[in-house]
C-alpha positions, 0 to 999 in steps of 0.5 A: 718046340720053338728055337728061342723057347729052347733057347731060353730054357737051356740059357735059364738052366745053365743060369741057374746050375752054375751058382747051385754048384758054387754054393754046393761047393761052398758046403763040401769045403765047410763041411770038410774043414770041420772033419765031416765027409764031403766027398759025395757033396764035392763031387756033386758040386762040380758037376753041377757046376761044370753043367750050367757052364757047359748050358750057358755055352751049348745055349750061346748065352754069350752071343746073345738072344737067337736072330732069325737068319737074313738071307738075300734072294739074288733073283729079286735082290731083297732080303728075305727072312728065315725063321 
């Protein structure tokens, strides 16, 4: 598949994990204050949680939309781009 594709995708996911598990989290701490169990959902949450952080970081969702790489051909003195 193609870089930025990937890219994209795991970016996405990890978008859309994270406020999942929040929500998930939310559940489990309602459902415990009323004395039901919450453990299994608790458990779940933080996981899903802890996997759109970590796809949001495994993508570099903070740095941004991946770049081709620049590099500088000392024979000709251009700059050539890698894809």
């Amino acid at each position: 598949m193609n870089k930025k594709l990937i890219w994209y995708i795991k970016a996405q996911a990890g978008v859309l994990l994270f406020p999942l598990g929040l929500c998930l989290f939310g559940e489990a701490v309602s459902e415990r204050i009323a004395g039901e169990p919450w453990f299994w959902l608790g458990t779940l949450s933080l996981v899903v949680i802890n996997s759109g952080v970590g796809l949001m970081i495994e993508s570099g969702l903070i740095s941004g939309f991946p770049k081709g790489e620049v590099t500088k051909d000392e024979s000709t003195d251009e700059v050539a781009k890698v894809k």
